[in-house]
N, C-alpha and C positions, 0 to 999 in steps of 0.2 A: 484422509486428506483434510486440511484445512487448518485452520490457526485460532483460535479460541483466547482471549485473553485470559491470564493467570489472575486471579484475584491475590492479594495478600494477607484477607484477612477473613474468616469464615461466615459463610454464609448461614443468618440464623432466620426462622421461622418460613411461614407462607406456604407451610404444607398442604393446604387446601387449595391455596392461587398455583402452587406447581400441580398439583393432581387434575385440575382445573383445566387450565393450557393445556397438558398432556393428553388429556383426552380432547380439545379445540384439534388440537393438531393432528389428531386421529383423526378425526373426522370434517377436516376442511384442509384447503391446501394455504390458505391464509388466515395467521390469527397477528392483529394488534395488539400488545398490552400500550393502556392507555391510562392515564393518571399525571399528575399535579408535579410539578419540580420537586424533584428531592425524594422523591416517594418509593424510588428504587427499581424501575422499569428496568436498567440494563442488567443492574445484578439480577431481578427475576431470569429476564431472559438469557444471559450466561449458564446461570444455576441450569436452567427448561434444557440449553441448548449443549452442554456436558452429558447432563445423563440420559438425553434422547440419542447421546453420537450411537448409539448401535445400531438405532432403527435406521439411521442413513449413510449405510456403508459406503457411499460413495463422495464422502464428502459434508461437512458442518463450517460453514463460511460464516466469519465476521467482518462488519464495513461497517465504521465509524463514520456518521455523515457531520457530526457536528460542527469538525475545524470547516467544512464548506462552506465559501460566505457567495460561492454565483451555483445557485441552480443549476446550471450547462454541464457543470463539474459531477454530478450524481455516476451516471451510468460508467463515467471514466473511473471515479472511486473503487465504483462493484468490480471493473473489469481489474483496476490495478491489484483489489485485495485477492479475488480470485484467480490474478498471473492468465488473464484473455487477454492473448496477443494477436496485433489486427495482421500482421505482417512483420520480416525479418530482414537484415541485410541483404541486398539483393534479391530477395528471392518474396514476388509480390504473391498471397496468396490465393488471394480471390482478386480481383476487378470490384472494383467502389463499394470496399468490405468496410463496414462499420463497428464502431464499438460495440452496438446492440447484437449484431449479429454475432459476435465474439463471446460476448458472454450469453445469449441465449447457446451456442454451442455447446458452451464448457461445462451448460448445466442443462442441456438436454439428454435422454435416455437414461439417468442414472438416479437414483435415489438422495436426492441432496437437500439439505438444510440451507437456507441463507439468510442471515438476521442481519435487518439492517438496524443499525442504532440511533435513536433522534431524527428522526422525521422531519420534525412540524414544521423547521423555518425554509423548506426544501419541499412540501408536503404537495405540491401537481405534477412536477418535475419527479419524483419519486412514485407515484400513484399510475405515471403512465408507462416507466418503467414496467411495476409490479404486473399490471395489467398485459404485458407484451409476454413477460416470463411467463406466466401461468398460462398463459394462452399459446405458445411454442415450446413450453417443458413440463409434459403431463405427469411427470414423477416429482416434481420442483413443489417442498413445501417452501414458503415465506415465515420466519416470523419480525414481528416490526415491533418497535417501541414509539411511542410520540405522544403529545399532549392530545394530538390529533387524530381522530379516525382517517385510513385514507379512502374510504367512499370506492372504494374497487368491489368489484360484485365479487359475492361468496368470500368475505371478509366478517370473519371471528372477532370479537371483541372482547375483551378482557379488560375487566377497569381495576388498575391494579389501588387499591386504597392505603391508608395510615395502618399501623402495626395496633395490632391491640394493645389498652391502656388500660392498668386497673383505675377501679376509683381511688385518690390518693388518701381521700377522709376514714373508709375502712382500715380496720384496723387488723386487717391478714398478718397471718407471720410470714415469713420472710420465704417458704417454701410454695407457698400460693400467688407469691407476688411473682416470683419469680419463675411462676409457668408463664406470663403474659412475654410475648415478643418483643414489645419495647423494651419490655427492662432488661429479658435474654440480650439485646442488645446494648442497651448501655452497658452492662455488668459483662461482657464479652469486652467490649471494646476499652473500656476503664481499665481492666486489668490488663490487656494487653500496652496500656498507656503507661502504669504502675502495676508493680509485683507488690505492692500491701496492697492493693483497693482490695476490699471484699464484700458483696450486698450482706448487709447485716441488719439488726432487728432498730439499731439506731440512725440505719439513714435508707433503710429502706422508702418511709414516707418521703421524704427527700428524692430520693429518687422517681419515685410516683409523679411527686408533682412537678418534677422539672421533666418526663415524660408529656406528664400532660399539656404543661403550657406548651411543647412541642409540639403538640397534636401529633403525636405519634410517626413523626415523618423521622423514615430512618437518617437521612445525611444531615439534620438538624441534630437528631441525634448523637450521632457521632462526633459532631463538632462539639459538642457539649463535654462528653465521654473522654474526650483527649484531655481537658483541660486539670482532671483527678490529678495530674501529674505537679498542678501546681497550687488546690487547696480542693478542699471536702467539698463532698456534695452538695452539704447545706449552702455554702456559701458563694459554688456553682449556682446555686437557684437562686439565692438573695440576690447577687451581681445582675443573673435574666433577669427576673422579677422587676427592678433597678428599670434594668435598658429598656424593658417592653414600656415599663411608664415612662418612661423620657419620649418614647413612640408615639404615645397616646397625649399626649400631650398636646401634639399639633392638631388634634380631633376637636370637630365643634361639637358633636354630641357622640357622649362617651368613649368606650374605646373601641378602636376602629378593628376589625377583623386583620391580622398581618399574615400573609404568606410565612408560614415558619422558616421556612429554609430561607427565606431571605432574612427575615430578622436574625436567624441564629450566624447568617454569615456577615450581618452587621458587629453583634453582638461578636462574634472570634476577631472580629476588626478591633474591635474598640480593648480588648484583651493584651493586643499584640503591642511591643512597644514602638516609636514612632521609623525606627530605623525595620524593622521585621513592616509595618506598615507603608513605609516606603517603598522595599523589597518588592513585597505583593502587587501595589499598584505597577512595579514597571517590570514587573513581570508578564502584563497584557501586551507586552510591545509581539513577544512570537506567537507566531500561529503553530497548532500543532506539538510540537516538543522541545527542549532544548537540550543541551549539556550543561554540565557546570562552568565551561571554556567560556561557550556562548553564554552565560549569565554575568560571571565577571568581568567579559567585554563590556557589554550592552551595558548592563543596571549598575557597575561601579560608576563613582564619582559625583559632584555635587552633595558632598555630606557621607557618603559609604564608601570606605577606602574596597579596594579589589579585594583585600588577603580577610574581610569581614563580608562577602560576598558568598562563598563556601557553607561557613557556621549560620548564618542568615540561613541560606534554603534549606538545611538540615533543620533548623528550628521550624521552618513551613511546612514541612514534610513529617515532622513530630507532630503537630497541630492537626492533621488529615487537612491542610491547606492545599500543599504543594502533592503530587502521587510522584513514585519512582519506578522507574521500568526497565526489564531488560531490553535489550537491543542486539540485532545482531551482529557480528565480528567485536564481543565487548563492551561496545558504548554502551553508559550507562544514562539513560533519560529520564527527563520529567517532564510533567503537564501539568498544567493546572484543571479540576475536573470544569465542567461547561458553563454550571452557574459562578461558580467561584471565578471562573475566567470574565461571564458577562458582568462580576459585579466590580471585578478589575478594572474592565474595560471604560465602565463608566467612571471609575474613579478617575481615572487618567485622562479622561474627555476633559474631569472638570480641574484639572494640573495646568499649572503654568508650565511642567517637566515636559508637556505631552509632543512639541516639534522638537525640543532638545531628543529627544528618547529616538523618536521614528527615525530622526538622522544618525543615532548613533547606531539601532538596529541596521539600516539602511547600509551604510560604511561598514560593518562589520560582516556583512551577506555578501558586500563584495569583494571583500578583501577575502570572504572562505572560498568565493567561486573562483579567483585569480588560478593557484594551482591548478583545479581543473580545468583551465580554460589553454594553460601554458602546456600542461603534459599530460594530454589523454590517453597517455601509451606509458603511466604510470606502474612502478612493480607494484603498487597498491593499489590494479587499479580494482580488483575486484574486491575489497574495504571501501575505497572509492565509490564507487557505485552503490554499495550500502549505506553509507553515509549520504552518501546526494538524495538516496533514495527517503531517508528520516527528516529531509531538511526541505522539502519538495515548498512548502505549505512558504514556510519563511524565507524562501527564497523567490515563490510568486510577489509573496508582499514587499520585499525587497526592492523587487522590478517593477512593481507598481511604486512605488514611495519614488524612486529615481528616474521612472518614466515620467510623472508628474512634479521634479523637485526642477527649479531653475538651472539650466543646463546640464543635467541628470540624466536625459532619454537617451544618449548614446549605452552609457552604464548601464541603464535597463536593458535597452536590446542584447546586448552585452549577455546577460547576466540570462536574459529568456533563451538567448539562440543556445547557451550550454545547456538549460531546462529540457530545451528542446531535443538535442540528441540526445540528453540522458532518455528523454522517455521514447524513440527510436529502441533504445536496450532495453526497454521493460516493453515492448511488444505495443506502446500505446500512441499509436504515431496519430490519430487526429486530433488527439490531446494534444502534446505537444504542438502539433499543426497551426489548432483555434490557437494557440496562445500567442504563438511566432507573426502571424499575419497581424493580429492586432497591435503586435509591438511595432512592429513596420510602418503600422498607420501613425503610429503614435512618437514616431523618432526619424524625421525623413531624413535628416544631416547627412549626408554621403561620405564617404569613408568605408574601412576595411570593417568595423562593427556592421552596416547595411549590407556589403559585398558577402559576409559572413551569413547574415541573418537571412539573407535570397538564395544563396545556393542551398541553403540547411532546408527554406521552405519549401525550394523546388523540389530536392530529395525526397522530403515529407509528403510533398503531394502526389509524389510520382507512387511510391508507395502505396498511397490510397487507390491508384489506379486512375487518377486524372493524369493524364499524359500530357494532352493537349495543356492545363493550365501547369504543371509541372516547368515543361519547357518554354513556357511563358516568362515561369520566375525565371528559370536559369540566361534567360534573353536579357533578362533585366539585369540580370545578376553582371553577365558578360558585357553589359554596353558602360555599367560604371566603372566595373573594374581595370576596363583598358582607358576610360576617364581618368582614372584614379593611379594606374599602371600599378593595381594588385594582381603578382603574377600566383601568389598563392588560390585564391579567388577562382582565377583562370582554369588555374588545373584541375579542382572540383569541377567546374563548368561540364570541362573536357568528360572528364568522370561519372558525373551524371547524366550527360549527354550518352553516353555509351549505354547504363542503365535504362533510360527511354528508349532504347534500340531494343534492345533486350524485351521489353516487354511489347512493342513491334511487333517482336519474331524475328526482326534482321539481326543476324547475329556474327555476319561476316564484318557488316557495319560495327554492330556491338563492340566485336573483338581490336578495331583499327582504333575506334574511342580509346577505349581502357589500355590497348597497348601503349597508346601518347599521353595517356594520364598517368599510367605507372613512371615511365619511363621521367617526365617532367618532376614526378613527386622524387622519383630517386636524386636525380641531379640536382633536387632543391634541400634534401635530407631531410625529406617530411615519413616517416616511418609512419604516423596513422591516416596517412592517404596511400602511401601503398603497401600496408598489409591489405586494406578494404579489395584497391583496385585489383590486386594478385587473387583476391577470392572471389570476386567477381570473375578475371578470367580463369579461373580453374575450374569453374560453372560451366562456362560459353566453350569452354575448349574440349569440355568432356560431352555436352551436346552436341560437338562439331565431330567427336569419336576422336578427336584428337587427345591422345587419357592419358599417356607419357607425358604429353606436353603440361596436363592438368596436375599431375603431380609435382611436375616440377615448380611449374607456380604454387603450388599449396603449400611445398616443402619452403620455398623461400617464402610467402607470409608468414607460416610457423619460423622460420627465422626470425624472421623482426620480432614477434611475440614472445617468443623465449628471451632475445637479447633483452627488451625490457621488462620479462619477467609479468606481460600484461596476459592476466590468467582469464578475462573474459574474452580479447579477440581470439588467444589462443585456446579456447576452445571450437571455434566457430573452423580456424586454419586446420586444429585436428581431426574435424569431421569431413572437410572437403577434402584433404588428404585422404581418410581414407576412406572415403566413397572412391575417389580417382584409383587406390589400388586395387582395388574390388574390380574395380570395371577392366585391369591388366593381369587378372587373376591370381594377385598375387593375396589370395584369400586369409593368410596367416597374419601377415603386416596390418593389413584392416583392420582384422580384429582388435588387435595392439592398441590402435590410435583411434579406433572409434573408442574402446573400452576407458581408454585412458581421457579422451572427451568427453564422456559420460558424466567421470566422477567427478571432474572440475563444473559440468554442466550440473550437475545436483545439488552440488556443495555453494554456488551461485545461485538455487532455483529458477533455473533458467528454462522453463516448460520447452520451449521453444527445441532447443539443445539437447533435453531430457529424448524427448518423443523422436526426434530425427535420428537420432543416433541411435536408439533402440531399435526403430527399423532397419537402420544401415546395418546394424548387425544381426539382426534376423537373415540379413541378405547373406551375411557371410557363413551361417551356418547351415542354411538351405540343405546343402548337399551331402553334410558329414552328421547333424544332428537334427533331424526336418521337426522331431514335436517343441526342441528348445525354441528353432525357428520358429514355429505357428505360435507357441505361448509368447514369443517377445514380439511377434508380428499383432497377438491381440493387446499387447498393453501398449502398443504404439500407436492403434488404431482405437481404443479405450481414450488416451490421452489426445488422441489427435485432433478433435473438437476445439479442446482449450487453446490449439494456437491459430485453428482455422484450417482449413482444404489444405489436400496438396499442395506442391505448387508448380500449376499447370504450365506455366511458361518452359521449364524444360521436359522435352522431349524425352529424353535420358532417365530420370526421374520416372517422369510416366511408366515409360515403358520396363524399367525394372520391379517395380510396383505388380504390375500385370503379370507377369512373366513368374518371378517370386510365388506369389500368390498361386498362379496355376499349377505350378510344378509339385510346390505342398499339398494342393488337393490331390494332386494324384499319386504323389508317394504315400500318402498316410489314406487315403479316402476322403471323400466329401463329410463324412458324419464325422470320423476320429480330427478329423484338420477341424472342422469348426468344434469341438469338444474339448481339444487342446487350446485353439483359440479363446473360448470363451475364459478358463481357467487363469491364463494372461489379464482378461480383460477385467478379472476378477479380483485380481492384487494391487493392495494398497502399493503406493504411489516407490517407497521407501524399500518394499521386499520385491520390485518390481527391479528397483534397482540393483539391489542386495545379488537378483537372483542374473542377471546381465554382466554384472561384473565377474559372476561364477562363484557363486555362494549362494545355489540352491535352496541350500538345506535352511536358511532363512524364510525360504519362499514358501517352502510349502506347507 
């Protein structure tokens, strides 16, 4: 388990700083690498965090903290890269469950890696994190990067330094120069720049000393190493040599000591021509990544036609300015890496472009969010969902720029209240929650955008297990909307109001709610209010033992889901379905439809959907295959951490849980059931699946 980024270009020297770590990490559950901008702390730790993945079978996690610009956001980061979900449609799983709790969960009892990346401007807010993990996940190694130590007791430290530099005045041949790791680096990275460059006996010195003026900093480095592609090293050096005196210049006595990585990402400025120049600077307008779509929107115009927008980022991306990335369902992205973004960002501060820019990012984040806002019951919607999920960052800044632009805060709530259910799907509802409530402060104007943005927060809260302020919002929600005569509004109301029944325990209640919220969502043609309210009653009705009736709502939510082809509610319709068959004994058809939920739930990473449906069908083989049973009962109970507790609210649930479990024990034994169990709990995330869907022989 886990997700590691891919590098694209190989990793050279630091054998002693990896041997180094490797043994910190042996011997402490917390190590920092620490060191200077540019110096290579993530690659170290990528490198450390690859070839340790065997030591932590259970998982090697990456979290990017850098695109965070609010502290509050840390822990939500950890939970969203590690898919900790606080709670699910309908179904609340603990009472006033947090994100901390979520992911202390997912990474207790198991042997796991977590690297968090860029620390320092986040560095108390991540520190108390660190300290909470270690302290409730006694198997949980950390490793961190940052300019920073984080002062957490039994914290390793590793300073990670400049690459070795020969002297340039020695006169080595060219196979001595080139044992030192600076220049393994530049001469790696050159050639990969140009198929002629080759370190040779005449520009070897050359290379030495454009090293050294480097001070050995590998991303200064490399910025230099691209540029072979469009003259000789010598003259690489001459041009620095040039820039660093035009630097020093402004020094009253001598020359001043310059951070390399920021000269040398001066010095690739000053390289670039004014239109590749331009580019860059309003490329600081996204957070996080973009497409080539979103780059020709936003940064055309004012002097860069769109169809020169393309050939621009390919030449930034040639430069090691711009990085390219895969993405999932296809999209192809890019970012700018962190300093090269903060030196953007200042460029642009000192731009007359800089409110031209923000408004056009701004306009163009709402214009992406419209579809998803018009048809959440899109046949794209699980691309959709990928896509919102990549764009998360620029579409906060978004709804800040429009919560603050002159009559802008409708748009913004707008644009936060779709944030918000998107992150309901990814399992991170007080995320979404903080952001919702603050947008409400921040856009009071009454209308269907506030009607919308109250019932989504009452939902959200109810989830979190505040009933009482849950039903608060929905009060609110309901007193503008008959202001307002939003009967859309209304019917949510009605809808969430049966949801706070639910978690109650009144569920006769429950059922009368959501019976008047389906029924209103039908007669209005809103299909994603009632697939939700049909899964909701397919829940309450199979609690009630009323199980025909639960199938037959689950078969009509799976209706609507298939009609529009929408592959994420329609995995959620295929599991309560066939949970509801299982409970009519019709043990065959379950397996069907849990199975066939499964692989839409994997194919989505949906932990949530993964784990639930592995047990639902543990449940269906109990009786005909009890070890398949116990092994897919341990990987349900392995994975079940990562979404949170049961969920205690139905009875139904409970009590097959219990019942399940006993009966295993005493068909196989106490020792062979937890033997077989443990074996489940044992397999990666992927053969877990392999082996559920009936393709064993993956598993074992």
């Amino acid at each position: 388990m886990g997700d590691l980024p891919v590098g694209e270009t190989r990793f050279i020297g630091r054998r002693e700083e990896l041997a180094e770590a490797r043994a910190a990490l042996r011997r402490g559950r917390l190590l920092t690498l620490t060191g200077g901008p540019g110096v290579g702390k993530t690659r170290l730790a990528l490198q450390l965090a690859s070839r340790a993945g065997r030591s932590f079978p259970d998982g090697v996690w990456f979290v990017e903290l850098a695109p965070l610009r609010d502290a509050d956001m840390v822990t939500g980061a950890v939970a969203e890269a590690l898919g900790a979900e606080e709670t699910t449609l309908g179904v609340q799983k603990s009472p006033a469950r947090g994100l901390i709790d979520a992911v202390a969960d997912q990474l207790s009892g198991g042997r796991t890696l977590l690297v968090l990346d860029n620390c320092e401007h986040v560095l108390e807010t991540t520190a108390r994190l660190v300290h909470t993990l270690l302290r409730r996940c006694d198997r949980l190694r950390i490793l961190a990067t940052s300019r920073q130590t984080l002062r957490v007791a039994g914290e390793r430290v590793l300073t990670v330094g400049p690459l070795p530099v020969p002297d340039p005045d020695d006169a080595e041949p060219v196979a001595a120069v080139a044992r030192f790791d600076a220049i393994r680096l530049f001469a790696d990275r050159a050639a990969g720049a140009s198929r002629r460059f080759r370190l040779t006996d005449e520009n070897r010195a050359a290379v030495a000393r454009l090293c050294q003026r480097l001070e050995g900093n590998p991303l200064a480095i490399e910025l230099a190493a691209v540029q072979v592609r469009a003259m000789p090293a010598e003259q690489i050096l001459e041009r620095l040599e040039c820039h660093l005196g035009r630097l020093a210049e402004g020094g009253r006595i001598g020359v001043p000591r310059l951070p390399s990585p920021r000269s040398a990402i001066e010095w690739s400025h000053r390289l670039c021509t004014p239109r590749q120049q331009t580019l860059w600077r309003r490329l600081a307008a996204f957070q996080g990544g973009f497409d080539l779509e979103d780059a020709e929107t936003v940064c055309s115009g004012r002097g860069i036609d769109r169809a020169e927008v393309g050939p621009l980022v390919a030449d930034l991306v040639d430069m090691s300015i711009v990085i390219r990335e895969a993405a999932p369902h296809a999209f192809l992205c890019y970012r700018l890496p962190e300093m090269i973004r903060d030196f953007s960002v200042e460029e642009l501060s000192r731009s007359p472009e800089e409110g031209w820019l923000r408004h056009r990012h701004g306009e163009h984040y709402r214009r992406f969010a419209e579809p998803f806002e018009a048809d959440p019951m899109s046949r794209y919607q699980a691309a959709s969902l990928a896509r919102l999920r990549l764009q998360r960052a620029n579409l906060r800044a978004a709804a800040d720029y429009h919560l603050t632009a002159p009559h802008g805060a409708v748009t913004g709530l707008r644009i936060t209240t779709l944030l918000a259910r998107h992150y309901v799907t990814a399992g991170l509802v007080s995320k979404g929650g903080h952001l919702l409530i603050q947008a409400l402060d921040r856009s009071p104007e009454p209308g269907p955008a506030r009607t919308e943005a109250l019932w989504t927060a009452g939902w959200l809260t109810l989830l979190q297990g505040r009933t009482a302020e849950g039903l608060a919002l929905l009060g609110r929600c309901r007193d503008l909307a008959q202001e307002i005569g939003d009967t859309s509004a209304l019917r949510r109301v009605t809808q969430f109001t049966g949801l706070a029944e639910i978690f109650e325990g009144r569920y006769e209640r429950a059922r009368l709610h959501l019976r008047q919220a389906r029924a209103d969502h039908h007669d209005a043609g809103d299909d994603d209010g009632e697939w939700l309210a049909l899964f909701q009653l397919a829940l309450v009705s199979s609690h009630l033992e009323d199980h025909r009736q639960a199938i037959a709502y689950g078969e009509r939510s799976l209706a609507i889901c298939r009609a529009h082809d929408a592959a994420w509610a329609e995995g959620h319709a295929l599991w309560v379905t066939g949970v509801a068959s299982l409970w009519c004994g019709d043990t065959a058809r379950a397996g069907r439809l849990l199975r066939e939920a499964l692989g839409l739930k994997h194919a989505q990473g949906d932990r949530w959907g993964i784990t639930r449906c592995m047990e639902a069908l543990a449940w269906t083989l109990a009786q005909s295959r009890p070890e398949d049973a116990a092994r897919l009962l341990g990987a349900a109970d392995r994975l079940g951490p990562s979404i949170g507790s049961p969920p205690d609210h139905f009875q139904v649930l409970r009590d097959a849980r219990r019942r399940w479990r006993a009966h295993l024990g005493d068909v196989l034994g106490p020792r062979r059931f937890e033997d077989v169990h443990r074996e489940g709990a044992d397999l990666p995330v992927d053969e877990l699946v392999a082996y559920a869907l009936g393709e064993p022989a993956h598993a074992r």
